[in-house]
Biopython code that builds the backbone (N, CA, C, O; Angstrom):
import numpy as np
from Bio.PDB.StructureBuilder import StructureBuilder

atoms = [
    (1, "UNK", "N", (86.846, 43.038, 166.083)),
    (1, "UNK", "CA", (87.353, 42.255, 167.190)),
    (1, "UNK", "C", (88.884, 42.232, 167.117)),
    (1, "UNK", "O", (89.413, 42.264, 166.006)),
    (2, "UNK", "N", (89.608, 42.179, 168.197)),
    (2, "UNK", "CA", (91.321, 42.198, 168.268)),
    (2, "UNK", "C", (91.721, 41.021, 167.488)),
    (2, "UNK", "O", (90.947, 40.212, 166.976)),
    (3, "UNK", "N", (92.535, 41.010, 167.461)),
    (3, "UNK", "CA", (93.663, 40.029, 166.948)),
    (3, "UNK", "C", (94.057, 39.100, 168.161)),
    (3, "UNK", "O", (93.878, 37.883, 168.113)),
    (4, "UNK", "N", (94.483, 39.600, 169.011)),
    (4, "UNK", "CA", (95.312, 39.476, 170.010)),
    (4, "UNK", "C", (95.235, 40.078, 171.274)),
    (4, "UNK", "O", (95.447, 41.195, 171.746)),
    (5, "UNK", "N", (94.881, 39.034, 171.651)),
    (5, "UNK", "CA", (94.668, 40.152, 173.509)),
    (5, "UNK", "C", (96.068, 39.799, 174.269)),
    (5, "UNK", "O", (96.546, 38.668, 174.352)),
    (6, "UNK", "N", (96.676, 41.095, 174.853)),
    (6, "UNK", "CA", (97.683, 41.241, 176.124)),
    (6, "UNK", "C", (97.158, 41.088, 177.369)),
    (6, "UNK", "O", (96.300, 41.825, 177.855)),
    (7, "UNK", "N", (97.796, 39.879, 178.042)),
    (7, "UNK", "CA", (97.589, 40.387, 178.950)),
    (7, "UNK", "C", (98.831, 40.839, 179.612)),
    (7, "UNK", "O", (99.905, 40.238, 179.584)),
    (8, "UNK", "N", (98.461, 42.489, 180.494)),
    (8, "UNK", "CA", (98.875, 43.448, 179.662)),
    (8, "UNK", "C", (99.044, 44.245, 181.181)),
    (8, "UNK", "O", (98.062, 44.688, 181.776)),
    (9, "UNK", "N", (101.339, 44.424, 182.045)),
    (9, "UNK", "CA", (100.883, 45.423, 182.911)),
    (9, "UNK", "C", (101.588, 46.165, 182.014)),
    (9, "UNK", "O", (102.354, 45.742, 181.149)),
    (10, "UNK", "N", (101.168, 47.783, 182.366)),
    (10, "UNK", "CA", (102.091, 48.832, 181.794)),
    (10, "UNK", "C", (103.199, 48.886, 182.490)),
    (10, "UNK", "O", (104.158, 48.994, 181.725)),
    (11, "UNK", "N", (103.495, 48.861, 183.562)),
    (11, "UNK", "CA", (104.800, 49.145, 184.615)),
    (11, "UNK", "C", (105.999, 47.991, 184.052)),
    (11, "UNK", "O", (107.120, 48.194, 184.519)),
    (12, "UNK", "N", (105.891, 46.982, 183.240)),
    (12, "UNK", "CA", (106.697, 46.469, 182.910)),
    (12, "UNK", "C", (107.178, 46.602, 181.728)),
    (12, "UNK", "O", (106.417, 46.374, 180.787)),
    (13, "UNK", "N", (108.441, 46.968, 181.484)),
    (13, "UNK", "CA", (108.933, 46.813, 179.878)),
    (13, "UNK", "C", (108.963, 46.173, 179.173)),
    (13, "UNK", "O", (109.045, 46.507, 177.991)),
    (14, "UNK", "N", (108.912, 44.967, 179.574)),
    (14, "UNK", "CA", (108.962, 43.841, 178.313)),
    (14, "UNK", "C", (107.436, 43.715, 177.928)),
    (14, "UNK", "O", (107.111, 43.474, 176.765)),
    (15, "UNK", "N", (106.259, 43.929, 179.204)),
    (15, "UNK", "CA", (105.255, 44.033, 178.490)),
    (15, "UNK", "C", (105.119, 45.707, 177.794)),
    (15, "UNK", "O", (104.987, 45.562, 176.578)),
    (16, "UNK", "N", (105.112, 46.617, 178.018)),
    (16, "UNK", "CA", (105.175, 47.625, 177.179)),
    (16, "UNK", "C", (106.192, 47.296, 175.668)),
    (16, "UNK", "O", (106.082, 48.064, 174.713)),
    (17, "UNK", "N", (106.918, 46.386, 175.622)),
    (17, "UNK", "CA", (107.230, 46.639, 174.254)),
    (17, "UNK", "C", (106.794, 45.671, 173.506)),
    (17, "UNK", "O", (107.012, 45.688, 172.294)),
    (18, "UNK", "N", (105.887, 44.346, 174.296)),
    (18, "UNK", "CA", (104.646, 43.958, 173.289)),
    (18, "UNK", "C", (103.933, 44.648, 172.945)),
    (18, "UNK", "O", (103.646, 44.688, 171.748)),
    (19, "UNK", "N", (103.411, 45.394, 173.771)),
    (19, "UNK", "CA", (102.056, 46.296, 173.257)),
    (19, "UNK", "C", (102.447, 47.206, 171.417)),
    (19, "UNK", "O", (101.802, 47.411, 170.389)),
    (20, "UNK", "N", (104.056, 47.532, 171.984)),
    (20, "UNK", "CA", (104.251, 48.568, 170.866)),
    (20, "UNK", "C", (105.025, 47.603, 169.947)),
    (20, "UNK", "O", (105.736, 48.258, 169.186)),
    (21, "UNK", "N", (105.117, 46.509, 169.785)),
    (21, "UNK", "CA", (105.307, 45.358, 168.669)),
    (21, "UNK", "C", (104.228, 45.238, 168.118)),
    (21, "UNK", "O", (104.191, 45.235, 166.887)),
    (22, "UNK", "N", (102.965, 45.094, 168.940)),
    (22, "UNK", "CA", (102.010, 45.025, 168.414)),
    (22, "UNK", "C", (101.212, 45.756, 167.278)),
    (22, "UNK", "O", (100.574, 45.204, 166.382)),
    (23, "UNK", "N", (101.424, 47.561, 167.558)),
    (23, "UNK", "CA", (101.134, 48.337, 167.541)),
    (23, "UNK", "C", (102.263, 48.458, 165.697)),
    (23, "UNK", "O", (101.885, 48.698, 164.551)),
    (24, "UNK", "N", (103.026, 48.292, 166.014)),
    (24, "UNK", "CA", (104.151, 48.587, 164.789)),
    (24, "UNK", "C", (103.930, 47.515, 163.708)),
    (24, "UNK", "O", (104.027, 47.712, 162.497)),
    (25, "UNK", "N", (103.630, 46.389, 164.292)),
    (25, "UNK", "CA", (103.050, 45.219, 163.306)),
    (25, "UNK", "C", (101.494, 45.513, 162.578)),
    (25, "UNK", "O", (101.041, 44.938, 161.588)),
    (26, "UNK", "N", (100.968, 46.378, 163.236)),
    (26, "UNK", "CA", (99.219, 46.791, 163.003)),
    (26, "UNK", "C", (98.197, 45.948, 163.417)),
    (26, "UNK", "O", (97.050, 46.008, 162.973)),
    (27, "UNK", "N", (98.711, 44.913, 164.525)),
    (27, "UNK", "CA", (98.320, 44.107, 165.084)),
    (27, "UNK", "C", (96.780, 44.924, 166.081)),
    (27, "UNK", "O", (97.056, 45.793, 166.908)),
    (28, "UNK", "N", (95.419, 44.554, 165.881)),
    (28, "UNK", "CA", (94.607, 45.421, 166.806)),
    (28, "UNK", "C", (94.759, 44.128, 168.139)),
    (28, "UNK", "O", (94.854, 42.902, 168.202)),
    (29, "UNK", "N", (94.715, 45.177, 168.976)),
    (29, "UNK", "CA", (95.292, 44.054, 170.502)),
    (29, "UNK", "C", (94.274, 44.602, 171.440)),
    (29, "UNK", "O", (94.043, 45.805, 171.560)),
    (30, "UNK", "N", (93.435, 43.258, 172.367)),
    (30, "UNK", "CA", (92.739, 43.777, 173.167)),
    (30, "UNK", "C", (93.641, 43.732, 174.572)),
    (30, "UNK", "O", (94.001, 42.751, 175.223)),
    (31, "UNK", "N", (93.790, 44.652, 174.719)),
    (31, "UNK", "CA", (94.595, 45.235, 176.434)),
    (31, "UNK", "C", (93.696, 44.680, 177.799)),
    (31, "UNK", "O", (92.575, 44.973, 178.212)),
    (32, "UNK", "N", (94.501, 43.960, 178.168)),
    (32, "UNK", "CA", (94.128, 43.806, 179.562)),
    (32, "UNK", "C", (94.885, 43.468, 180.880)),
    (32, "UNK", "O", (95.733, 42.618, 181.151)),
    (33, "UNK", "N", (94.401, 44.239, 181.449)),
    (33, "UNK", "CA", (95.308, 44.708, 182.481)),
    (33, "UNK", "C", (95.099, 44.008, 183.968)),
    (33, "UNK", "O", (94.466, 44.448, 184.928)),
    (34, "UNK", "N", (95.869, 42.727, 183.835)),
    (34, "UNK", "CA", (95.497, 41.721, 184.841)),
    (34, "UNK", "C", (95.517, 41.667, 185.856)),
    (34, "UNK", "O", (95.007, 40.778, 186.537)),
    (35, "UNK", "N", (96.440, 43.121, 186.442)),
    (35, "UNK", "CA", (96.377, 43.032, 188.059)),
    (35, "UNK", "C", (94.986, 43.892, 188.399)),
    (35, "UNK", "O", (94.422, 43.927, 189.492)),
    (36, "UNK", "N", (94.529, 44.668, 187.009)),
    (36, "UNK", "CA", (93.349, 45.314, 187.542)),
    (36, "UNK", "C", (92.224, 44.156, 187.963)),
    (36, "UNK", "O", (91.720, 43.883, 189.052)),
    (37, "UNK", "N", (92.037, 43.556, 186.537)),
    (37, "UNK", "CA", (91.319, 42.525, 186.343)),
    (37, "UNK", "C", (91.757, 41.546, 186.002)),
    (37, "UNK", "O", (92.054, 41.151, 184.875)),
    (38, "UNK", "N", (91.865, 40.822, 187.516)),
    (38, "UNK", "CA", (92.239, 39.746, 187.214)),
    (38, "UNK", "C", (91.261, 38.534, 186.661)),
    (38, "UNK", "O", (90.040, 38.685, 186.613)),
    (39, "UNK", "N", (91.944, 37.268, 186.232)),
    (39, "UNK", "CA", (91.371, 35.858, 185.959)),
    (39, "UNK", "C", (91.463, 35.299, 186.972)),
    (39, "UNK", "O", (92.419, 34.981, 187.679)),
    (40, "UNK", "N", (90.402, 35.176, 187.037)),
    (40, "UNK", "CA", (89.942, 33.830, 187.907)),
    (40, "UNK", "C", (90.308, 32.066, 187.467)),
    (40, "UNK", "O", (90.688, 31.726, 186.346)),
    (41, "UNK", "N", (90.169, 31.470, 188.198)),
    (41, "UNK", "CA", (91.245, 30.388, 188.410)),
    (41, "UNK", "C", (90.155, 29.259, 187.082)),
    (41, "UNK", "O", (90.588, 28.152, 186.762)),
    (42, "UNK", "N", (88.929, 29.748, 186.547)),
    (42, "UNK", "CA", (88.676, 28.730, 185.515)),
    (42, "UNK", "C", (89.027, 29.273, 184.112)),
    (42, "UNK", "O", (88.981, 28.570, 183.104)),
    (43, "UNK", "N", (89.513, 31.061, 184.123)),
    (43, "UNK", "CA", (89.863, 31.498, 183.132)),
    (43, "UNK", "C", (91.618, 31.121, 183.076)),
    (43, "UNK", "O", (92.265, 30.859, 182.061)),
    (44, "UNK", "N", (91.920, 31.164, 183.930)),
    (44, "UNK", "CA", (93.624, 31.047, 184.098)),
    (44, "UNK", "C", (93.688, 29.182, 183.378)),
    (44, "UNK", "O", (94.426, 28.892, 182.437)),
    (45, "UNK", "N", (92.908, 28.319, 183.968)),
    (45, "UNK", "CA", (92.745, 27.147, 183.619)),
    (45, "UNK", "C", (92.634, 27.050, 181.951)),
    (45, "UNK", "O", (93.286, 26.292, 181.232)),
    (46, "UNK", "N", (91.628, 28.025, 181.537)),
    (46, "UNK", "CA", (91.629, 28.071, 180.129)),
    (46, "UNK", "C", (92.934, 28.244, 179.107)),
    (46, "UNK", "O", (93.279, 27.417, 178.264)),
    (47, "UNK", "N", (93.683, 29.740, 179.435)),
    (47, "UNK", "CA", (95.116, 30.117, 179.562)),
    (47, "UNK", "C", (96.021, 29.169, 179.515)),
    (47, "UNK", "O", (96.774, 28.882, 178.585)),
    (48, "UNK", "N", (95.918, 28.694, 180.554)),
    (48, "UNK", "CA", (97.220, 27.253, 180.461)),
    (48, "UNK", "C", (96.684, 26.461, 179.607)),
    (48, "UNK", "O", (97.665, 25.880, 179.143)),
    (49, "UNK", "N", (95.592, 25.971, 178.989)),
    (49, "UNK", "CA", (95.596, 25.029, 178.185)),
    (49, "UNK", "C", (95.759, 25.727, 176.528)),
    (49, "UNK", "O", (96.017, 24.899, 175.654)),
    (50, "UNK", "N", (95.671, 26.644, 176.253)),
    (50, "UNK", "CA", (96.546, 27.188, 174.958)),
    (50, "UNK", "C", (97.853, 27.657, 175.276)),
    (50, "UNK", "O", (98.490, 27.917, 174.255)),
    (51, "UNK", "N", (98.545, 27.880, 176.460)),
    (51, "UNK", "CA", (99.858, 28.350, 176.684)),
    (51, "UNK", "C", (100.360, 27.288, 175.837)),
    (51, "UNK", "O", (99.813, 26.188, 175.764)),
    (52, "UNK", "N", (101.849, 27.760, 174.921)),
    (52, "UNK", "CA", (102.480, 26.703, 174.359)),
    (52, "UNK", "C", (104.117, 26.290, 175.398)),
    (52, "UNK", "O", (105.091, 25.562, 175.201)),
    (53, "UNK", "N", (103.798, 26.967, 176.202)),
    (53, "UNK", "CA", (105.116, 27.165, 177.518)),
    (53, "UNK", "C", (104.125, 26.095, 178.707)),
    (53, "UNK", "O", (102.931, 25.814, 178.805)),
    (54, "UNK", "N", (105.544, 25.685, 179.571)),
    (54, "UNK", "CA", (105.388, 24.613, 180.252)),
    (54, "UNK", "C", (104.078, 25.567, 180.962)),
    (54, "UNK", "O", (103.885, 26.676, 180.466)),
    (55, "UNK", "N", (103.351, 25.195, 181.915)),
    (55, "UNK", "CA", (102.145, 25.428, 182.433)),
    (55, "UNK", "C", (102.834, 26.643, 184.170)),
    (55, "UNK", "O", (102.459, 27.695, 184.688)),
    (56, "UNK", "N", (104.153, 25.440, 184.479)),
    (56, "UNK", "CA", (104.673, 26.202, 185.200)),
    (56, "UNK", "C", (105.303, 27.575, 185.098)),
    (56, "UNK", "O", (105.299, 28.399, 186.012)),
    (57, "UNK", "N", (105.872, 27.754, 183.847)),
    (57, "UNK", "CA", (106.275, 28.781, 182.906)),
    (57, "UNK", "C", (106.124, 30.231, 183.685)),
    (57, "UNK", "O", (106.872, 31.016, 184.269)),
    (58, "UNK", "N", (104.380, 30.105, 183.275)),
    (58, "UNK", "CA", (103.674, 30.798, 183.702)),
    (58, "UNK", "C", (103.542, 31.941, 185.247)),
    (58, "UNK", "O", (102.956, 33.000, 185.475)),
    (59, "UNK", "N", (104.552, 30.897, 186.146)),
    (59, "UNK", "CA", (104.357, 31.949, 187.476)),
    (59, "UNK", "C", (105.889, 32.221, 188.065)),
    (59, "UNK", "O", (106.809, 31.456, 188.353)),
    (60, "UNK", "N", (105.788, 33.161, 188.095)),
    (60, "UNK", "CA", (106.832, 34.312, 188.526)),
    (60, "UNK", "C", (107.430, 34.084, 189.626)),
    (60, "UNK", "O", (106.866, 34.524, 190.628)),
    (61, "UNK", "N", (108.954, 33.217, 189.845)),
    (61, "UNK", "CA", (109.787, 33.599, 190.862)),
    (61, "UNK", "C", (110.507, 34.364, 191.791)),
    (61, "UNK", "O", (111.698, 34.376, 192.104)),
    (62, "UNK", "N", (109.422, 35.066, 192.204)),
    (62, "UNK", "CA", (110.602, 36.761, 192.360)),
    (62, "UNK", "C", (110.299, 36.795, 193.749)),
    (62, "UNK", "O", (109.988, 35.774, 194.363)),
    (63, "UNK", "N", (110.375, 37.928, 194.278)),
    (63, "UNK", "CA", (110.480, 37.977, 196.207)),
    (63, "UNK", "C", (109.005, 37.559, 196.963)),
    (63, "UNK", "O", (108.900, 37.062, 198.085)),
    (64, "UNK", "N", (107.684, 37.973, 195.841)),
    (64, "UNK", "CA", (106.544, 37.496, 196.584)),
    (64, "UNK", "C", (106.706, 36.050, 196.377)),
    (64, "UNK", "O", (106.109, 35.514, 197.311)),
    (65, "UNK", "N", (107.321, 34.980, 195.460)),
    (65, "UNK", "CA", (106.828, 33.908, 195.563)),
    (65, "UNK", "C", (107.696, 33.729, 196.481)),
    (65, "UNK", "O", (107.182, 33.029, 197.354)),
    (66, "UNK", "N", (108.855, 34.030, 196.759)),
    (66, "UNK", "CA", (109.629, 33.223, 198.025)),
    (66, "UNK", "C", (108.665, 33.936, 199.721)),
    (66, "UNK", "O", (108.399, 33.240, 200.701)),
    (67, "UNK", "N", (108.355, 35.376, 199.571)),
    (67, "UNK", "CA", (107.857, 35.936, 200.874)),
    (67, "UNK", "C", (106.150, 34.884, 201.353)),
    (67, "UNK", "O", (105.370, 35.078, 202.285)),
    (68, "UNK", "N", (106.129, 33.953, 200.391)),
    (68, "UNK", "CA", (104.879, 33.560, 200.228)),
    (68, "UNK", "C", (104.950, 32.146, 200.369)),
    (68, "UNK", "O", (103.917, 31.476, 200.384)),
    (69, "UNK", "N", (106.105, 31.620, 200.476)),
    (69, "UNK", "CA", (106.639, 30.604, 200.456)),
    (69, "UNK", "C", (106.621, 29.587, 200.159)),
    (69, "UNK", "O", (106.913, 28.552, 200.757)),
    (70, "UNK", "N", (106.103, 29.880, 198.722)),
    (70, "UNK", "CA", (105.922, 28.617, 197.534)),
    (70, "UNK", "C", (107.276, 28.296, 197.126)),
    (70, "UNK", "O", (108.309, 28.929, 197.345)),
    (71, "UNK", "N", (107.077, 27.047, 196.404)),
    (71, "UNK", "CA", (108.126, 26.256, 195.912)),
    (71, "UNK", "C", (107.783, 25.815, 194.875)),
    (71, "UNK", "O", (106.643, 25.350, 194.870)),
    (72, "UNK", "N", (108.567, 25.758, 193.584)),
    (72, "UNK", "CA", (108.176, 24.837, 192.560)),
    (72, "UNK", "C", (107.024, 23.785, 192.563)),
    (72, "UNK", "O", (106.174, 23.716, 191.675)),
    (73, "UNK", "N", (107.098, 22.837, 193.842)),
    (73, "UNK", "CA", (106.381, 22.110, 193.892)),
    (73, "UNK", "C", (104.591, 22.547, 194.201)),
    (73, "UNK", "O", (103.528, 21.937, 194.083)),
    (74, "UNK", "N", (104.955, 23.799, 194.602)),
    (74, "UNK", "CA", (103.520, 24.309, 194.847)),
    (74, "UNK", "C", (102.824, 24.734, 193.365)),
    (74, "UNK", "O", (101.660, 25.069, 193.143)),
    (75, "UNK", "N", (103.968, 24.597, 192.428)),
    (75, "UNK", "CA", (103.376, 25.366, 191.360)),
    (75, "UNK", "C", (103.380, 23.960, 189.818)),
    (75, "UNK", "O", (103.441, 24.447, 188.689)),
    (76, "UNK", "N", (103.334, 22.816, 189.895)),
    (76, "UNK", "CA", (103.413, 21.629, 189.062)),
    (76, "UNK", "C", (102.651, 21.619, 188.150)),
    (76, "UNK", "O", (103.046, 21.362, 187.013)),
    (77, "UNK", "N", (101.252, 21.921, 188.453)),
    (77, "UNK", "CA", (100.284, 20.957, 187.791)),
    (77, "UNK", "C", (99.224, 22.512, 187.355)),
    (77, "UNK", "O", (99.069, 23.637, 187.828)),
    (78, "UNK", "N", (98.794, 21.871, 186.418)),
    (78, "UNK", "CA", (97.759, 23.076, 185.671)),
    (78, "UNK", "C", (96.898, 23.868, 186.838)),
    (78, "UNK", "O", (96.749, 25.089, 186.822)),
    (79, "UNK", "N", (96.254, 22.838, 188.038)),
    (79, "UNK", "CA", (95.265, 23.218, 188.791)),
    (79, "UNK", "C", (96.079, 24.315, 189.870)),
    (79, "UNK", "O", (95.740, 25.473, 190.112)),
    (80, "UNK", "N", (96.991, 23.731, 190.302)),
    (80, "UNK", "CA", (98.150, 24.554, 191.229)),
    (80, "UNK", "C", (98.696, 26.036, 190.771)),
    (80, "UNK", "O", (98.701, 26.962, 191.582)),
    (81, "UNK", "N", (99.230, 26.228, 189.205)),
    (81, "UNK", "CA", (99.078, 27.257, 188.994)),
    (81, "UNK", "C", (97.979, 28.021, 188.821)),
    (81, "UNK", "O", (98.063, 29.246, 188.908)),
    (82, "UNK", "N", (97.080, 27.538, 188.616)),
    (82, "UNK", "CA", (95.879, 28.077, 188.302)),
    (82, "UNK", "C", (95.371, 28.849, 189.945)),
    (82, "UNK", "O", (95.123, 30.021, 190.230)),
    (83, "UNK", "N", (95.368, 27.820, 190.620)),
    (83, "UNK", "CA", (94.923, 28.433, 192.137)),
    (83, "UNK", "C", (95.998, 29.601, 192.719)),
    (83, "UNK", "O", (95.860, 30.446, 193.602)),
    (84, "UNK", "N", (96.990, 29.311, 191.939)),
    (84, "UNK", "CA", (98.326, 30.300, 193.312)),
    (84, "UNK", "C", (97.433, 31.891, 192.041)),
    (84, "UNK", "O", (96.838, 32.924, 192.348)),
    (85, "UNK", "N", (97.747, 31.368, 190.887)),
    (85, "UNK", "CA", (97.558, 32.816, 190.217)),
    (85, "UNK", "C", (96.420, 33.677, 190.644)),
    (85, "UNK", "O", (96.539, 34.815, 191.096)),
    (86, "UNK", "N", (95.094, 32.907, 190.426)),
    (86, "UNK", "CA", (94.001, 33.172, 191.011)),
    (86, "UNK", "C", (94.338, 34.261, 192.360)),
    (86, "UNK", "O", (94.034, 35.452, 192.425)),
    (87, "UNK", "N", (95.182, 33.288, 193.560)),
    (87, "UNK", "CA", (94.913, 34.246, 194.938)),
    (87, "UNK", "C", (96.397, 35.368, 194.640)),
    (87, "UNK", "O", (96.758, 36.211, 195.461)),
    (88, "UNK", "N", (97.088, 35.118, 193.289)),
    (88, "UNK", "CA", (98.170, 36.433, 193.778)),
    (88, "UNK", "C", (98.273, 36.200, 192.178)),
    (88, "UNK", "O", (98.737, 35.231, 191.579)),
    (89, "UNK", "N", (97.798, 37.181, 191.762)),
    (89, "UNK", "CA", (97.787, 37.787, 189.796)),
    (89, "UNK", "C", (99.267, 38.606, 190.136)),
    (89, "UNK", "O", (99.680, 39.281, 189.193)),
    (90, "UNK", "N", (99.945, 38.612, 191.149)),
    (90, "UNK", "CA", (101.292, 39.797, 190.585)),
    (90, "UNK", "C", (102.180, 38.592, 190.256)),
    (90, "UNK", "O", (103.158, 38.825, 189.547)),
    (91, "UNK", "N", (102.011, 37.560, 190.599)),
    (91, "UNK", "CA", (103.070, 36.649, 190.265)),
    (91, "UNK", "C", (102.877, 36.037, 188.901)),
    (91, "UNK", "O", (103.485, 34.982, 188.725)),
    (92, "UNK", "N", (102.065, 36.546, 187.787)),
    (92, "UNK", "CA", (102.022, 35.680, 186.647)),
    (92, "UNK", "C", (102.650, 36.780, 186.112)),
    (92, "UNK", "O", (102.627, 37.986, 186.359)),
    (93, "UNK", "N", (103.538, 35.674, 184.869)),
    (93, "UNK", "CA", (104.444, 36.793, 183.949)),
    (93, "UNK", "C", (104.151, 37.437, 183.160)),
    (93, "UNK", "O", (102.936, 37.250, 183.098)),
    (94, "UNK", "N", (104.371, 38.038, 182.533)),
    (94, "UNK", "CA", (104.017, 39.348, 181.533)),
    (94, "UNK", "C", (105.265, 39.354, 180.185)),
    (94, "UNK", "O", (106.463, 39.073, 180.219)),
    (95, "UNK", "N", (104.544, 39.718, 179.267)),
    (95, "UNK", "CA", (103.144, 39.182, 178.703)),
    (95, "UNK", "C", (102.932, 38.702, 178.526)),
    (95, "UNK", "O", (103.835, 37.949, 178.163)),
    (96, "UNK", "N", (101.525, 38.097, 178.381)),
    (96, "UNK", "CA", (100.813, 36.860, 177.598)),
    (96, "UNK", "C", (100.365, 37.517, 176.446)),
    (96, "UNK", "O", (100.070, 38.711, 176.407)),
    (97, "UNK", "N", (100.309, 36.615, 175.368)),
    (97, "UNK", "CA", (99.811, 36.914, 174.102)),
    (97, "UNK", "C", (98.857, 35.790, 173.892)),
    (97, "UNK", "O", (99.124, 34.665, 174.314)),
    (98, "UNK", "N", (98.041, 35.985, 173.420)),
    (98, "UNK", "CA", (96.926, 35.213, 173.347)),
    (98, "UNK", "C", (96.194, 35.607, 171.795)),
    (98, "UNK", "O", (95.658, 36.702, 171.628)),
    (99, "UNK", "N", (96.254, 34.566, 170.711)),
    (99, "UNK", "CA", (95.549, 34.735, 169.488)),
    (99, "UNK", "C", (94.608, 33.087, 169.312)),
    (99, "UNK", "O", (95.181, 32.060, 168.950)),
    (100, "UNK", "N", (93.118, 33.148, 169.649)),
    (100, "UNK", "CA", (92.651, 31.834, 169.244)),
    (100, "UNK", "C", (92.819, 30.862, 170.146)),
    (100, "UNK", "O", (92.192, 30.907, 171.205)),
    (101, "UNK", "N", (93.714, 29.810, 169.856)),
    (101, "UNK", "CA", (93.583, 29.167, 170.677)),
    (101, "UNK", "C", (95.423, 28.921, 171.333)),
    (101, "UNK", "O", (95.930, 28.186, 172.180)),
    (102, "UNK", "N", (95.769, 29.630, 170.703)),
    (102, "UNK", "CA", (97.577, 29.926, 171.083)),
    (102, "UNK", "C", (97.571, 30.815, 172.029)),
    (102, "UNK", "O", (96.889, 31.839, 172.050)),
    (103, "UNK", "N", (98.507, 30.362, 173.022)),
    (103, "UNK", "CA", (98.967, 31.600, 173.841)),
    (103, "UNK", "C", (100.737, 31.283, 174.113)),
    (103, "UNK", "O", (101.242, 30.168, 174.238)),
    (104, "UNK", "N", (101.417, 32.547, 174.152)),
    (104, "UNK", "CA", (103.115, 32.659, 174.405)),
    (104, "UNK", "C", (102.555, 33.394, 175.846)),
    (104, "UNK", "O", (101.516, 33.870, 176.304)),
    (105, "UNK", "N", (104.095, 33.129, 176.270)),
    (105, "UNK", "CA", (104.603, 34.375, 177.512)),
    (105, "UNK", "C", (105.735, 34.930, 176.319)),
    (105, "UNK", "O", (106.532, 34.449, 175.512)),
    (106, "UNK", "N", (105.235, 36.290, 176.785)),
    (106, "UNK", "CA", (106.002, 36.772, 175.610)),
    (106, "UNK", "C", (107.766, 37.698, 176.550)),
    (106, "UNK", "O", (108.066, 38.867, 176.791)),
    (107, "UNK", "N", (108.374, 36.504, 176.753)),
    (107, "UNK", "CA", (109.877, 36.291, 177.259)),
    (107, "UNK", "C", (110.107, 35.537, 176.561)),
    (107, "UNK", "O", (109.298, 34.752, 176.067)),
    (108, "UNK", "N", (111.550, 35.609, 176.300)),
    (108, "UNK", "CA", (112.184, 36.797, 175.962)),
    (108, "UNK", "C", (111.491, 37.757, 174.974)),
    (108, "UNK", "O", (110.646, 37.099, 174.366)),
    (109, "UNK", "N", (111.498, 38.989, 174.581)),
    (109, "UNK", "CA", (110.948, 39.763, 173.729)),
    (109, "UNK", "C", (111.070, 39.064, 172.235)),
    (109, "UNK", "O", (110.011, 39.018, 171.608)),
    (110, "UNK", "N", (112.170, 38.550, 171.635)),
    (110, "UNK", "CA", (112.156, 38.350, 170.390)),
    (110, "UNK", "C", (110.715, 37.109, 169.863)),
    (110, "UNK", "O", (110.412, 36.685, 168.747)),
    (111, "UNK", "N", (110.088, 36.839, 171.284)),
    (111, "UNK", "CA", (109.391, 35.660, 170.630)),
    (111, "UNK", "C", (108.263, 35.997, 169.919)),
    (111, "UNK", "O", (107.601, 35.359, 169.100)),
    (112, "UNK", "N", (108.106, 37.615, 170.573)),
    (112, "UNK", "CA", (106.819, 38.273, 170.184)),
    (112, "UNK", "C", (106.326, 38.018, 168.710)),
    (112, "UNK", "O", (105.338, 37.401, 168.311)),
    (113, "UNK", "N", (107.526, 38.822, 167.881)),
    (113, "UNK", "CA", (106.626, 39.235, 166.788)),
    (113, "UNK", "C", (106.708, 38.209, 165.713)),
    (113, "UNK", "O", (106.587, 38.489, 164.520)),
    (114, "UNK", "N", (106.893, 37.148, 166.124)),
    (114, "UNK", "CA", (106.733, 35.982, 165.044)),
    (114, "UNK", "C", (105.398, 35.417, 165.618)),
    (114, "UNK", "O", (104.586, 34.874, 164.868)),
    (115, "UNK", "N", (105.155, 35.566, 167.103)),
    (115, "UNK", "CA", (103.876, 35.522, 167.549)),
    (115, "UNK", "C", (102.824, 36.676, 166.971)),
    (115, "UNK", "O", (101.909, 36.320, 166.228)),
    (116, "UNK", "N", (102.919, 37.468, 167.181)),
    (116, "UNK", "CA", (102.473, 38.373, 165.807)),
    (116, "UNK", "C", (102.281, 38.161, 164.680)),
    (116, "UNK", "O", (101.186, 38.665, 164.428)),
    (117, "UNK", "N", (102.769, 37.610, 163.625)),
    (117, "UNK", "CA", (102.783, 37.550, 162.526)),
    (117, "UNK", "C", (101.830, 35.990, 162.453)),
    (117, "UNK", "O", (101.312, 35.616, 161.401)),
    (118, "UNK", "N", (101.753, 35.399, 163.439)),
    (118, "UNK", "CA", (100.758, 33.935, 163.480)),
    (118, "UNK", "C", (101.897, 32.767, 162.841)),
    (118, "UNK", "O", (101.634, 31.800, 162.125)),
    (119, "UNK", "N", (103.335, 33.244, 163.398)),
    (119, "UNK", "CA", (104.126, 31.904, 162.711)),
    (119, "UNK", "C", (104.120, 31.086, 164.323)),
    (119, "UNK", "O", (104.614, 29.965, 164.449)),
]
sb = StructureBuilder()
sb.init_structure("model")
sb.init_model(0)
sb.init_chain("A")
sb.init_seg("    ")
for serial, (resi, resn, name, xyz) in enumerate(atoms, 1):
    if name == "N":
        sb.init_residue(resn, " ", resi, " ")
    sb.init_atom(name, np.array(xyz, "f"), 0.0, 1.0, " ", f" {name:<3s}", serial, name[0])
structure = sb.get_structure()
């Protein structure tokens, strides 16, 4: 069984250089690739409750959340992120690291591999 599941796009660098933190640490990592397959809004619910990052943390400010026309306030509360992620998986950040019952967003990169190592 993994160590550590990514969730995991390739098109992004910071998640590609978890994967290969992972990989250099000998970390076995289960890959998953969330815009393929995404979580659904009671797995995302799960997610936020081991995230050790604010809950809001979690969702991505970039041109879809403004073309979409959320606001912070749309995104507060565990259930709210949970629902926006659910109907739009491109807006959650990358990566998540997930060991047990811990989970990082693994931004900035340096947080990774102490997340790795289980400090």
């Amino acid at each position: 069984m993994a160590e550590v599941t990514v969730l995991h796009n390739p098109r992004c660098s910071t998640s590609r250089a978890a994967m290969e933190a992972a990989a250099a640490a000998g970390v076995e990592v289960n890959d998953v690739r969330y815009l393929t397959d995404p979580l659904d809004e009671a797995a995302l619910r799960d997610l936020l409750g081991k995230l050790e990052d604010p809950p809001t943390d979690l969702v991505r400010r970039d041109a879809t959340f403004a073309l979409l026309g959320l606001g912070d306030d749309d995104v507060a509360t565990v259930d709210q992120v949970a629902a926006v992620l659910a109907a739009n998986p491109k807006l959650m950040q990358r990566p998540v690291l997930i060991r047990g019952d811990r989970a990082i967003i693994g931004r900035p990169k340096d947080r990774v591999p102490a997340f790795l190592r289980g400090e």
